[in-house]
Backbone of each chain as ProteinMPNN parsed JSONL, in Angstrom:
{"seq_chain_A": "XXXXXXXXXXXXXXXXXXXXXXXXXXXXXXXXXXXXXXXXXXXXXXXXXXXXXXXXXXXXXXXXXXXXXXXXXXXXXXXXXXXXXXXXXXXXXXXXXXXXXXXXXXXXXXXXXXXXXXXXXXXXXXXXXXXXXXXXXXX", "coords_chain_A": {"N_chain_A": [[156.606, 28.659, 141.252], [154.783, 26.004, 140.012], [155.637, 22.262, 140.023], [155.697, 19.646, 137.581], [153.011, 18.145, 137.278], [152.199, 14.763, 136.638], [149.769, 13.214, 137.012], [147.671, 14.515, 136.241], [145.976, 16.747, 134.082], [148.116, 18.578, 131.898], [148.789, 22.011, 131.69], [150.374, 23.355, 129.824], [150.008, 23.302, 126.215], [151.787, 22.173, 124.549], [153.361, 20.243, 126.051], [150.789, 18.97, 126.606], [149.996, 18.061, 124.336], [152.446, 16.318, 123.279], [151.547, 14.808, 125.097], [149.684, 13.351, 124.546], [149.905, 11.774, 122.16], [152.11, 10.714, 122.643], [150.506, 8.554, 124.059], [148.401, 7.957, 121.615], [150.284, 7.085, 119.792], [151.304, 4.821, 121.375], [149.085, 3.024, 121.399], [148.665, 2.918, 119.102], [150.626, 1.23, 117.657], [150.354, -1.228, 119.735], [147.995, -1.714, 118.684], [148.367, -2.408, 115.706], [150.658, -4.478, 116.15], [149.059, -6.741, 117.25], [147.16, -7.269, 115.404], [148.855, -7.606, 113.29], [150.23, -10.132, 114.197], [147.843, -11.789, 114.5], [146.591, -11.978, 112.034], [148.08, -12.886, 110.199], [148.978, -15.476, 111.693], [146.034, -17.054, 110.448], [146.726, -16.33, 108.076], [147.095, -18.638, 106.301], [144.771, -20.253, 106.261], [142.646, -18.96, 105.209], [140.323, -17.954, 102.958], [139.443, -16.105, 99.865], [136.298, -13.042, 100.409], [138.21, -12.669, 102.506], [140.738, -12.884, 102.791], [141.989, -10.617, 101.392], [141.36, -8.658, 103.212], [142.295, -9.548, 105.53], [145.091, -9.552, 104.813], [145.584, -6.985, 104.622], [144.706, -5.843, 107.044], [146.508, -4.841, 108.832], [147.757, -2.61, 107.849], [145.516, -0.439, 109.077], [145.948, 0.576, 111.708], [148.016, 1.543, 111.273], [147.778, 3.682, 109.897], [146.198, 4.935, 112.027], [148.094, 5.603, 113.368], [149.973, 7.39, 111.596], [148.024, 9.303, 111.589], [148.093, 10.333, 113.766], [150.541, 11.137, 114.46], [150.455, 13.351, 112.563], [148.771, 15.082, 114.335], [150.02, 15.459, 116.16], [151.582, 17.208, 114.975], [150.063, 19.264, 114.359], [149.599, 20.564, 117.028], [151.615, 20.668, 118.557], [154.366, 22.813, 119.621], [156.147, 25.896, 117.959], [158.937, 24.789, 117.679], [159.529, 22.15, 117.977], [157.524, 21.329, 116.224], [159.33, 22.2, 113.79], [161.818, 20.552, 114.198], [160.307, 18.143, 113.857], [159.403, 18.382, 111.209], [161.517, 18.912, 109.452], [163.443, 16.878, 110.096], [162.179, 14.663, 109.096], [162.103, 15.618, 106.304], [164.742, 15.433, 106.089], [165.058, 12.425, 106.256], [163.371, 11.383, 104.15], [164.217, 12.467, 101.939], [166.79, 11.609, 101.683], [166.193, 8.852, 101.83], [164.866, 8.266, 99.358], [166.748, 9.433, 97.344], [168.469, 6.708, 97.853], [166.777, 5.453, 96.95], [166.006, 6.022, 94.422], [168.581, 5.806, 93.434], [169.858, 2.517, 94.545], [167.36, 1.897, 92.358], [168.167, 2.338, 89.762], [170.639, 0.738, 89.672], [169.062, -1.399, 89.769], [168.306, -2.183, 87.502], [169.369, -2.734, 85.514], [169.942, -5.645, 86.323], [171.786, -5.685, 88.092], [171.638, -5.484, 91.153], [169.459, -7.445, 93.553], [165.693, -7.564, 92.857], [164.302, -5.628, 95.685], [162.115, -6.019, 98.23], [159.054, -3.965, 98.788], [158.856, -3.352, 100.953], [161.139, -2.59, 101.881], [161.953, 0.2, 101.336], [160.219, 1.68, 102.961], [161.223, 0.395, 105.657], [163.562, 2.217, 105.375], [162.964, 4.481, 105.419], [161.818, 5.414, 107.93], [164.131, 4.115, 109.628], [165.995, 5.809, 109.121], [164.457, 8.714, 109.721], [164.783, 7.758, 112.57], [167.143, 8.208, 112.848], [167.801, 11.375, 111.573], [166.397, 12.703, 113.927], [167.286, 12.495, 115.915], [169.792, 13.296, 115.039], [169.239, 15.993, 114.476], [167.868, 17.369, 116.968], [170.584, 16.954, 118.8], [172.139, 18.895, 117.19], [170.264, 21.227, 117.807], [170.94, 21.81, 120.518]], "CA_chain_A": [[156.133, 27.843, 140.129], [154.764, 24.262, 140.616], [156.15, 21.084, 139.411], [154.66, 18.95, 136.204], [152.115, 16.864, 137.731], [151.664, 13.788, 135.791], [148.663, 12.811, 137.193], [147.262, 16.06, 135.707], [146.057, 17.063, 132.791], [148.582, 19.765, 131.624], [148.346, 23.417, 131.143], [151.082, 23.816, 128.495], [149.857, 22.733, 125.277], [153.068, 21.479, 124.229], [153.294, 18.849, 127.166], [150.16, 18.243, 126.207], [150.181, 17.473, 122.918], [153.397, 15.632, 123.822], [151.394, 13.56, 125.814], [148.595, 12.541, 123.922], [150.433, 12.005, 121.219], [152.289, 9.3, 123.256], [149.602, 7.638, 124.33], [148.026, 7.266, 120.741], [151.039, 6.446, 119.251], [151.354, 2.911, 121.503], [147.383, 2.337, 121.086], [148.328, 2.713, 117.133], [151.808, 0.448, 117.468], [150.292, -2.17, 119.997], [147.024, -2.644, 117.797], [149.663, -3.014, 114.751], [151.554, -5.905, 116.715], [148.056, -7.337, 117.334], [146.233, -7.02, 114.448], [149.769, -8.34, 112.418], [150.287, -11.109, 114.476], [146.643, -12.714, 114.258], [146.127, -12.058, 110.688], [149.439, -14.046, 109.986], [148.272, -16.67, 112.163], [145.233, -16.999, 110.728], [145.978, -16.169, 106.615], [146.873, -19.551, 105.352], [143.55, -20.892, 106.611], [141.51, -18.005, 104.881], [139.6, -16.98, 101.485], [138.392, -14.423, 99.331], [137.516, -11.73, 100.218], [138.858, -12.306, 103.693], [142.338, -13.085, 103.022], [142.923, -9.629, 101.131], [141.045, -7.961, 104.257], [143.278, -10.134, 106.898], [146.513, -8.797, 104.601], [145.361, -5.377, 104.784], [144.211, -5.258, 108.14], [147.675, -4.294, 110.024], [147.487, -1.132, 107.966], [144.933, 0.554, 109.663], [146.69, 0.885, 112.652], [149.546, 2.315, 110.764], [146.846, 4.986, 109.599], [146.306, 5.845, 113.034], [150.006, 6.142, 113.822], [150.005, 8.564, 110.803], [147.233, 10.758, 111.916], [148.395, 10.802, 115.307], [151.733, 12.265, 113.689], [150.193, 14.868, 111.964], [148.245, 15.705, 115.099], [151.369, 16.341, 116.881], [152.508, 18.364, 114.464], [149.754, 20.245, 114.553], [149.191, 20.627, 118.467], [152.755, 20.587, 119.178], [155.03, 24.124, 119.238], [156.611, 25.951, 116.523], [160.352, 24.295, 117.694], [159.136, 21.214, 117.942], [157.466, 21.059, 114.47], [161.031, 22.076, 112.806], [162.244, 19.441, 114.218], [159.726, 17.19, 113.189], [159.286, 18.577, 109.67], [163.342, 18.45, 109.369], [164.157, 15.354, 110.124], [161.457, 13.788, 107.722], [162.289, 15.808, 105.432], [166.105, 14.938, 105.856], [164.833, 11.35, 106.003], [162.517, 11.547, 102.803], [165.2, 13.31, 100.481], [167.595, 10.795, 101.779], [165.6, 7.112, 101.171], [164.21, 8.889, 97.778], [168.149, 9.341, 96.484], [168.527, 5.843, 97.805], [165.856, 4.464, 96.543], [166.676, 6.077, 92.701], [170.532, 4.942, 93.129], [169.014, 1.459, 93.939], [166.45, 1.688, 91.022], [169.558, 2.375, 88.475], [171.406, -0.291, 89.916], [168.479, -2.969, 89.654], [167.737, -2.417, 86.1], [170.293, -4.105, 84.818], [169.95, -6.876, 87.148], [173.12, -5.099, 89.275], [171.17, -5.941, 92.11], [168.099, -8.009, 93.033], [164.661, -6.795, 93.295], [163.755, -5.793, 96.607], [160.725, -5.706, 98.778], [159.084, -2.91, 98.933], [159.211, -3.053, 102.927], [162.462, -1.773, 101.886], [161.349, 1.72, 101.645], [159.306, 2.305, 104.087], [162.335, 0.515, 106.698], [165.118, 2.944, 105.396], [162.662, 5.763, 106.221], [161.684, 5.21, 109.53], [165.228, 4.339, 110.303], [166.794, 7.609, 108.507], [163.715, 9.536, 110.493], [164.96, 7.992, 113.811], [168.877, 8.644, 113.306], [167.688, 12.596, 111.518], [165.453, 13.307, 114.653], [168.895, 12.303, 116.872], [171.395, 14.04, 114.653], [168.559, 17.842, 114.666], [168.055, 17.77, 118.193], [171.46, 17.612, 119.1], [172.437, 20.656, 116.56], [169.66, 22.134, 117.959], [171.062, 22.023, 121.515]], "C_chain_A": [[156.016, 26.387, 140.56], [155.288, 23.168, 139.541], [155.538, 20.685, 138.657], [154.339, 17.601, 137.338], [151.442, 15.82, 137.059], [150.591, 13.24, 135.989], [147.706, 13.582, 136.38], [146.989, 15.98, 134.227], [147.082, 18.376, 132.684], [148.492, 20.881, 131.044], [148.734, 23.91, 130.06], [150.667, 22.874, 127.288], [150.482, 21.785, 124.409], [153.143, 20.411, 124.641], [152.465, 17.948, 125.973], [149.765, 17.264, 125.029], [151.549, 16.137, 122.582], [152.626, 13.873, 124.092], [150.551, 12.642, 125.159], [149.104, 11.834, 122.729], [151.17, 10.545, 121.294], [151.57, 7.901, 123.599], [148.767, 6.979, 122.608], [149.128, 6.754, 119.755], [151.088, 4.495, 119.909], [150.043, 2.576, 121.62], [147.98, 2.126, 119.362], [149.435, 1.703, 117.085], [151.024, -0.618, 117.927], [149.441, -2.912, 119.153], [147.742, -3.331, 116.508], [150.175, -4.274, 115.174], [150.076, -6.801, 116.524], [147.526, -7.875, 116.516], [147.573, -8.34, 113.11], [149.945, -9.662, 112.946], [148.952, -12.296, 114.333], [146.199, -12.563, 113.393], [147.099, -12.766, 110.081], [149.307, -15.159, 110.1], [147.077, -17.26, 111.673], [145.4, -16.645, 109.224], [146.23, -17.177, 106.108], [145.978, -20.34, 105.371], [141.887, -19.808, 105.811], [141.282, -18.15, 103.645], [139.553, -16.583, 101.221], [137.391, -14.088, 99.917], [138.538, -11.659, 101.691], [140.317, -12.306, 103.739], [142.919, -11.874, 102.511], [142.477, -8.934, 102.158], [142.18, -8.425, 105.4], [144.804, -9.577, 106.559], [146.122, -7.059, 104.974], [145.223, -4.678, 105.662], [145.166, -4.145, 108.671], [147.867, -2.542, 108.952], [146.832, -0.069, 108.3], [144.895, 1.342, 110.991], [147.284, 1.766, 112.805], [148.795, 3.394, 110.651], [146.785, 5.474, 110.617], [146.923, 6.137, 113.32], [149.854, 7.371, 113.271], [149.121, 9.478, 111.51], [147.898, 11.08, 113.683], [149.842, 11.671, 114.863], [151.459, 13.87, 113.441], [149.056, 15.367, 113.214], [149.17, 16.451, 116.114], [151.566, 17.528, 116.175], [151.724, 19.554, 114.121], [149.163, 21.307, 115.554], [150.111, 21.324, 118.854], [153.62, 22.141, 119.146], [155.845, 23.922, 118.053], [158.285, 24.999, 116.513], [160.096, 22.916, 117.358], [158.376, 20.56, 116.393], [158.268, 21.162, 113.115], [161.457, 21.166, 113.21], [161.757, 18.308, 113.554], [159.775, 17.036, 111.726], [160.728, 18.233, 108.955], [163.653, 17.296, 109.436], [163.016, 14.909, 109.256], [161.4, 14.539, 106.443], [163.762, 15.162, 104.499], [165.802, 13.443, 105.313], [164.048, 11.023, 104.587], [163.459, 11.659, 101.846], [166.356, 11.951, 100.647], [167.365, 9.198, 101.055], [165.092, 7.128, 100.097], [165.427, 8.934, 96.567], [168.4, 7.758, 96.209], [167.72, 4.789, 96.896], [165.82, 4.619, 94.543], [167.876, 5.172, 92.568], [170.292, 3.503, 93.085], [168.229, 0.819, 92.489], [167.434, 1.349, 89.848], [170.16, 0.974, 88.691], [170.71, -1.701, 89.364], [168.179, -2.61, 88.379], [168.455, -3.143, 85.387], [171.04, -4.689, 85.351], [171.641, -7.18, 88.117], [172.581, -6.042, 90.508], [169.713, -6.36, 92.144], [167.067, -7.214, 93.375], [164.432, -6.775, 95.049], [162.27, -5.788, 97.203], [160.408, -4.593, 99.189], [159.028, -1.931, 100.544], [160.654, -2.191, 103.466], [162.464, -0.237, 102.469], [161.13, 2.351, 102.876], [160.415, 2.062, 105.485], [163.013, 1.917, 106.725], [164.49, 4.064, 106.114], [162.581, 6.284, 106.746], [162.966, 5.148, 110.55], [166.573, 5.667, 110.392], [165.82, 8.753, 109.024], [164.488, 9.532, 111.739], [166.343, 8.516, 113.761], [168.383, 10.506, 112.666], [167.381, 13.019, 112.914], [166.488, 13.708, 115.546], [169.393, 13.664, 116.236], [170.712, 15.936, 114.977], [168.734, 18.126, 115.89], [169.333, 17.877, 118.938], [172.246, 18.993, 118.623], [171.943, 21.112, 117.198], [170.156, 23.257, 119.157], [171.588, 23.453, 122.218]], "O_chain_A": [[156.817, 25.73, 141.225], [155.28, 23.366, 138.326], [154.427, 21.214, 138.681], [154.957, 16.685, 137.881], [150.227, 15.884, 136.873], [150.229, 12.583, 135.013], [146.851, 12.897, 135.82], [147.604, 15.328, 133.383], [146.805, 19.28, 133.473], [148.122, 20.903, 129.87], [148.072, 24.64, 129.323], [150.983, 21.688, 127.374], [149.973, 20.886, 123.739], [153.037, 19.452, 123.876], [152.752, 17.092, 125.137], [149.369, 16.101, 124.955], [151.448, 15.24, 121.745], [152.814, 12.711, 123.732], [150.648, 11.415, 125.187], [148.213, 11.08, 122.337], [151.042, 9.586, 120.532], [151.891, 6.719, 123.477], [148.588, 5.773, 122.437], [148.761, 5.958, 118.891], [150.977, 3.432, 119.298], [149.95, 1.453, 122.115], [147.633, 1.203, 118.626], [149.152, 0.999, 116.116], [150.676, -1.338, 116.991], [149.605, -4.08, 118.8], [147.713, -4.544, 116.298], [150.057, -5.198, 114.369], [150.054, -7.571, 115.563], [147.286, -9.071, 116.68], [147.291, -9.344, 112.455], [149.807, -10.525, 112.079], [149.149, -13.487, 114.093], [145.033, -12.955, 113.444], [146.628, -13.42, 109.151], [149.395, -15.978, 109.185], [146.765, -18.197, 112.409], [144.287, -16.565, 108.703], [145.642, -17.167, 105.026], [146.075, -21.288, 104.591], [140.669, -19.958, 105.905], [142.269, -18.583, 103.049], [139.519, -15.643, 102.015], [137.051, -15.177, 100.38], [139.4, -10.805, 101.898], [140.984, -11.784, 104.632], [144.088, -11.65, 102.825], [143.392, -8.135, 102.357], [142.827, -7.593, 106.037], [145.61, -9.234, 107.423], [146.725, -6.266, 105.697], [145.379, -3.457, 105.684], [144.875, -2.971, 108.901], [148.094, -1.48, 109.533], [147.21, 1.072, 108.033], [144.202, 2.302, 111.329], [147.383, 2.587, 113.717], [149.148, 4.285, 111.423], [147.252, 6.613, 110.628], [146.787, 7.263, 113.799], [149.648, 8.371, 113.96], [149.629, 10.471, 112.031], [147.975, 12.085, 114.389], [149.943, 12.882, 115.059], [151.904, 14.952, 113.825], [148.364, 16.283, 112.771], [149.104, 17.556, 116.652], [151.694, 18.651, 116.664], [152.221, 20.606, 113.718], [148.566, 22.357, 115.32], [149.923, 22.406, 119.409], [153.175, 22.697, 118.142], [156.192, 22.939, 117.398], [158.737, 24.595, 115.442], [160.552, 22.553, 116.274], [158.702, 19.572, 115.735], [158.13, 20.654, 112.002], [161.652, 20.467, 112.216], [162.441, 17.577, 112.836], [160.062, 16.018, 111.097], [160.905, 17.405, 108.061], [164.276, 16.78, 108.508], [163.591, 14.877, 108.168], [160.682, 14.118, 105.536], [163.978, 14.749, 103.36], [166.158, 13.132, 104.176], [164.543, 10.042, 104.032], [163.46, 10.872, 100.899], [166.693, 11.369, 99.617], [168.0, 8.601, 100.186], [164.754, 6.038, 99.637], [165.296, 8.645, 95.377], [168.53, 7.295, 95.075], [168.009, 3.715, 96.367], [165.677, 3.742, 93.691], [168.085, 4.181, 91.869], [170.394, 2.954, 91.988], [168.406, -0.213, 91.843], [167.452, 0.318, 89.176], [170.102, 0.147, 87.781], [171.242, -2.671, 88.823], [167.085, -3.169, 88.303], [168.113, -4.11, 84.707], [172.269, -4.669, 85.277], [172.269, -8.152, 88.537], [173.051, -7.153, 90.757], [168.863, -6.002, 91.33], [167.265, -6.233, 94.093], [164.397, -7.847, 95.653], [161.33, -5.514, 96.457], [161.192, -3.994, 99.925], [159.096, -0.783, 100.983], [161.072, -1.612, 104.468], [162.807, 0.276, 103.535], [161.683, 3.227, 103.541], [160.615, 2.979, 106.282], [163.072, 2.642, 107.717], [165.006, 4.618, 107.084], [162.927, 7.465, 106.719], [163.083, 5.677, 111.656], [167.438, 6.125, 111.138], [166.273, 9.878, 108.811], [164.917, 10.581, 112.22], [166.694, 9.28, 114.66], [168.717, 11.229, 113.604], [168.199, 13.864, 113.277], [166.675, 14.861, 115.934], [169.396, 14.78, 116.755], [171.365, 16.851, 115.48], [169.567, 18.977, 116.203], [169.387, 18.803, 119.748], [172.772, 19.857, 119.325], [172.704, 21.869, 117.8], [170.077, 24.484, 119.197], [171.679, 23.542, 123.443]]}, "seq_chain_B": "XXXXXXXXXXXXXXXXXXXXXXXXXXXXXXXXXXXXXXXXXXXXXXXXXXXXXXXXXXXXXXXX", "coords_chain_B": {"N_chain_B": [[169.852, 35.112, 115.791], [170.794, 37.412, 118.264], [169.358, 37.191, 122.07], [168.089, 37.893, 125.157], [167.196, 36.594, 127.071], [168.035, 34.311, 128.678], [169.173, 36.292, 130.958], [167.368, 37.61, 131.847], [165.457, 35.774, 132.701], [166.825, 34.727, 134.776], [166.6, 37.205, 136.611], [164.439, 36.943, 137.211], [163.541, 35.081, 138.069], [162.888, 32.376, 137.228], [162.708, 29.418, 136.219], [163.745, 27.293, 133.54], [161.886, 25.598, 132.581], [159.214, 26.67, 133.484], [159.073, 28.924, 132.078], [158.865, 28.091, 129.817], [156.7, 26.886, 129.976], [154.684, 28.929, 130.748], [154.544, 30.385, 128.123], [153.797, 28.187, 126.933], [155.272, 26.141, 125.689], [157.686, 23.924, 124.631], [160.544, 22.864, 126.902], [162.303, 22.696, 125.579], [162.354, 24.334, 123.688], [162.807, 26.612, 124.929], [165.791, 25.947, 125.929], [166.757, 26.107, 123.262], [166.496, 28.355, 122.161], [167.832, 30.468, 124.002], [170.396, 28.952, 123.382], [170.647, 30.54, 121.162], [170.151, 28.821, 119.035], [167.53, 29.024, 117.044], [165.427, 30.775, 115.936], [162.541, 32.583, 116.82], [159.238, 32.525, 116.118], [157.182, 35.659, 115.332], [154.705, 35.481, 116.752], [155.511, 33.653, 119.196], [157.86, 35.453, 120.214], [156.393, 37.952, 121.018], [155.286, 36.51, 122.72], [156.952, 36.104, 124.831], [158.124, 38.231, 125.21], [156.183, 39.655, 126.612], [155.498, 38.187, 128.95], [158.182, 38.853, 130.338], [157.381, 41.296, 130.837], [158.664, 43.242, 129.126], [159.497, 45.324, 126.007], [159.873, 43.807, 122.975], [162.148, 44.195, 121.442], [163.361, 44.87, 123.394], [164.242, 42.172, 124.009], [164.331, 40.801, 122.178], [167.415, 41.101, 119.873], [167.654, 41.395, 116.553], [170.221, 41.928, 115.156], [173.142, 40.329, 115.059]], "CA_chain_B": [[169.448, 36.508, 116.143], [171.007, 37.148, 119.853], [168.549, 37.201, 122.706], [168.513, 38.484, 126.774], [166.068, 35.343, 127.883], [168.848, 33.506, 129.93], [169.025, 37.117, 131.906], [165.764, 38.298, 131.942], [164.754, 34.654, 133.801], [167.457, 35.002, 135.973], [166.753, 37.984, 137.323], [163.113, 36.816, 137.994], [163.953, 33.597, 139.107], [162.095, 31.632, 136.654], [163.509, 28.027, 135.457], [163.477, 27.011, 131.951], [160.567, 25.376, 132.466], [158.397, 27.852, 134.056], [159.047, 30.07, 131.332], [158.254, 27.4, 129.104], [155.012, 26.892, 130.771], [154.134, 30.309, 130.679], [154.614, 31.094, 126.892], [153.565, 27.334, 125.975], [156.241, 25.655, 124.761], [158.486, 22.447, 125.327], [161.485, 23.425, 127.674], [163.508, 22.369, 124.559], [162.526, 25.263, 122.914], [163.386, 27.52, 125.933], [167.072, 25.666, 125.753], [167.455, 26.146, 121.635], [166.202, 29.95, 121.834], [169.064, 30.675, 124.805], [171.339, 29.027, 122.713], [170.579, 31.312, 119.83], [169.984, 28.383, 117.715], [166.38, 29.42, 116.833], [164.761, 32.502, 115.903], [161.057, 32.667, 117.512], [158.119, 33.656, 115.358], [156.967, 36.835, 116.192], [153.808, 35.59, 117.987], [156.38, 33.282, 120.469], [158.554, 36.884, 120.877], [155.859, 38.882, 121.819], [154.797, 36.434, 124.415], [158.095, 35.829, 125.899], [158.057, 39.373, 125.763], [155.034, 40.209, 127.458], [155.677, 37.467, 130.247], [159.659, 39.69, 130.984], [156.977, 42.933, 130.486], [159.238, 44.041, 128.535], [159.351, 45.187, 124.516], [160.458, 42.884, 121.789], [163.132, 44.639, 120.711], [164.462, 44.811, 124.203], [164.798, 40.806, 124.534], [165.243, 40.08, 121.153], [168.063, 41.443, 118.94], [168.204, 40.761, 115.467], [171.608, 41.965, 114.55], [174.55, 39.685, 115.723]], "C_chain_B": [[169.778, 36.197, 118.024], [169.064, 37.685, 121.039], [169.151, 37.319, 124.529], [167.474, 37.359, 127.579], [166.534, 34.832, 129.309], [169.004, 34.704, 131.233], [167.904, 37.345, 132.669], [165.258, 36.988, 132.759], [165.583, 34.691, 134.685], [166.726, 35.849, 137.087], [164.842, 37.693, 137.903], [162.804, 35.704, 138.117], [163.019, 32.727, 138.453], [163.051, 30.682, 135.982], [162.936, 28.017, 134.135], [162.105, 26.676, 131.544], [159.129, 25.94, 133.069], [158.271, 28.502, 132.932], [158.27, 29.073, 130.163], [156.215, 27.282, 129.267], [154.21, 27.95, 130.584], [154.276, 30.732, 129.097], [153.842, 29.733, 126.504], [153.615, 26.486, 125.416], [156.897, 24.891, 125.248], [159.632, 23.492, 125.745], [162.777, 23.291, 126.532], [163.624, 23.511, 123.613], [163.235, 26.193, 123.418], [165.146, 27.402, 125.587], [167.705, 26.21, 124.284], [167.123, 27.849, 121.352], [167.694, 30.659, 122.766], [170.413, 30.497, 124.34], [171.83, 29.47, 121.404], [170.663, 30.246, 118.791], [169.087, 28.339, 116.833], [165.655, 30.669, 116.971], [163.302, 32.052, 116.501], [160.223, 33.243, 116.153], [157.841, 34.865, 116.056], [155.858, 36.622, 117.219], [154.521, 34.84, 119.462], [157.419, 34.63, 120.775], [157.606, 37.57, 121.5], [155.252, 38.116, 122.881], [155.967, 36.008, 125.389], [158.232, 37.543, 126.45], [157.059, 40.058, 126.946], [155.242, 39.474, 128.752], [157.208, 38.193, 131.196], [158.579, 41.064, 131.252], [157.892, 43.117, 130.549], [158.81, 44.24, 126.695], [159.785, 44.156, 123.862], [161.279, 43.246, 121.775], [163.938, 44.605, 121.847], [164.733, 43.477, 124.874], [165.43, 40.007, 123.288], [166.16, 40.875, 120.193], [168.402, 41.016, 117.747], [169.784, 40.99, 114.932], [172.859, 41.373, 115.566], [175.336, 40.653, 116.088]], "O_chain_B": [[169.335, 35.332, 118.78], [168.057, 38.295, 120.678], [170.233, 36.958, 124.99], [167.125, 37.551, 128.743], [166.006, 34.824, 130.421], [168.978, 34.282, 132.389], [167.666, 37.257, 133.873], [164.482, 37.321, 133.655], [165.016, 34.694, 135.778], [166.339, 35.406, 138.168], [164.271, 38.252, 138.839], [161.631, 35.373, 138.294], [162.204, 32.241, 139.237], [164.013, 31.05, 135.308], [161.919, 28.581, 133.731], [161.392, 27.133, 130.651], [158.066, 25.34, 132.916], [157.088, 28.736, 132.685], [157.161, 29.374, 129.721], [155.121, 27.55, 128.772], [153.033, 27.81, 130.253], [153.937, 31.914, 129.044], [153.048, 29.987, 125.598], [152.748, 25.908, 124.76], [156.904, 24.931, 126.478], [159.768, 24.605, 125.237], [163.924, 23.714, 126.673], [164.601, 23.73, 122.896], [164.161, 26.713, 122.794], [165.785, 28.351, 125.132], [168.853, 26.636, 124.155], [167.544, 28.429, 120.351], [168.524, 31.31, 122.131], [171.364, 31.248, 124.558], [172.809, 29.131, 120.739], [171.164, 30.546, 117.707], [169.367, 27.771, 115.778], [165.401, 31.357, 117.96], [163.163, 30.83, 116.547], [160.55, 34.16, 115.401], [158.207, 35.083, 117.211], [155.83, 37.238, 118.284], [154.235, 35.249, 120.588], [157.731, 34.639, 121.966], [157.883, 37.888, 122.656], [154.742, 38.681, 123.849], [155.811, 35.638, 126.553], [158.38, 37.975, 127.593], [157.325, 40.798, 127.892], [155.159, 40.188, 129.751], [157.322, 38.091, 132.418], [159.083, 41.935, 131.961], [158.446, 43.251, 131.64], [158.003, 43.491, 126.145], [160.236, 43.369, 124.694], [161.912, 42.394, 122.398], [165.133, 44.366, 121.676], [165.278, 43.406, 125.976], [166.329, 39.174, 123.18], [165.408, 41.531, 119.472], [169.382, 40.276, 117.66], [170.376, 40.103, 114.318], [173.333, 41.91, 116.567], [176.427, 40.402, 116.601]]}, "name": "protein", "num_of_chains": 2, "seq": "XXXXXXXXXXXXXXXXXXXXXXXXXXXXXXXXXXXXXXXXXXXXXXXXXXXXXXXXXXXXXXXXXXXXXXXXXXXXXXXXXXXXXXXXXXXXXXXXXXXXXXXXXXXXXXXXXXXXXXXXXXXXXXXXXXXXXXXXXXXXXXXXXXXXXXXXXXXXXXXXXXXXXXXXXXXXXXXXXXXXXXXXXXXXXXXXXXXXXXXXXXX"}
């Protein structure tokens, strides 16, 4: 049996999907950095309609992130998509409790309003610690 | 559900990732099927099976 040749395109679908997967993920992150940083730079000098286009931009990036996600997950093997599906599910059910228990709390001005950047953090960060905590069960 | 994988590559000298390779699949799956922490669909059994030529039933066991 021969070695994984990275130069290579790969035979196992898995890899592959792996790989590509990688690669459009930091095309969809770096344009994000890009795209956020020079629309920042660049919105207290703007107008209508450009200034809600220059806020809006850095999400279309994010869109490609997303689809590149769900391309994994539908490239990628069946182990590999429990994992995936699992941990964002774990993560989902989790920042969704939080984010009620929160809600209760801020209604009567318990705690202050947050931003809704909130969210979307806890998610991402309760995705990356699920993804950890599955794959080691899985082991 | 127990499984004869970790044998069955032994005895034909295939690494984790070989086998992987040959059915498809990340080597992580290879590792989490060995360690009986994952059942296989039936279309990943019958091609692990078919790559041992052997049956299904004689690599995978459903009853603990």
């Amino acid at each position: 049996m021969s070695g994984d040749d990275r130069t290579t395109t790969p035979k196992n679908p898995t890899v592959r999907a792996s790989r590509r997967y990688t690669i459009e993920l930091s095309i969809g992150m770096s344009a994000y950095v890009v795209i956020l940083i020079a629309t920042r730079f660049w919105l207290a000098s703007l107008a209508q309609p450009w200034l809600t286009i220059a806020a809006l931009a850095p999400a279309l990036p994010l869109l490609y992130a997303f689809f590149a996600v769900i391309r994994l997950l539908h490239d990628t093997d069946e182990f590999a998509r429990k994992l995936i599906v699992e941990s964002a599910a774990v993560a989902g059910g989790i920042t969704a409790v939080l984010a009620a228990t929160y809600g209760f709390a801020e209604g009567p001005h318990l705690l202050p309003h947050p931003s809704a950047w909130a969210t979307w953090t806890t998610f991402m960060a309760l995705w990356l610690i699920a993804s950890f905590v599955i794959r080691v069960r899985y082991r | 559900m127990k499984n004869r994988i970790k044998v069955l590559r032994a005895e034909r000298d295939f690494s984790q990732a070989d086998l992987a390779d040959l059915v498809g699949v990340s080597r992580q799956t290879i590792v989490a099927l060995e360690a009986d922490k994952y059942a296989p669909s039936l279309t990943l059994a019958f091609k692990i099976a078919r790559v041992f030529a052997c049956r299904v039933e004689d690599v995978f066991d459903p009853i603990d």
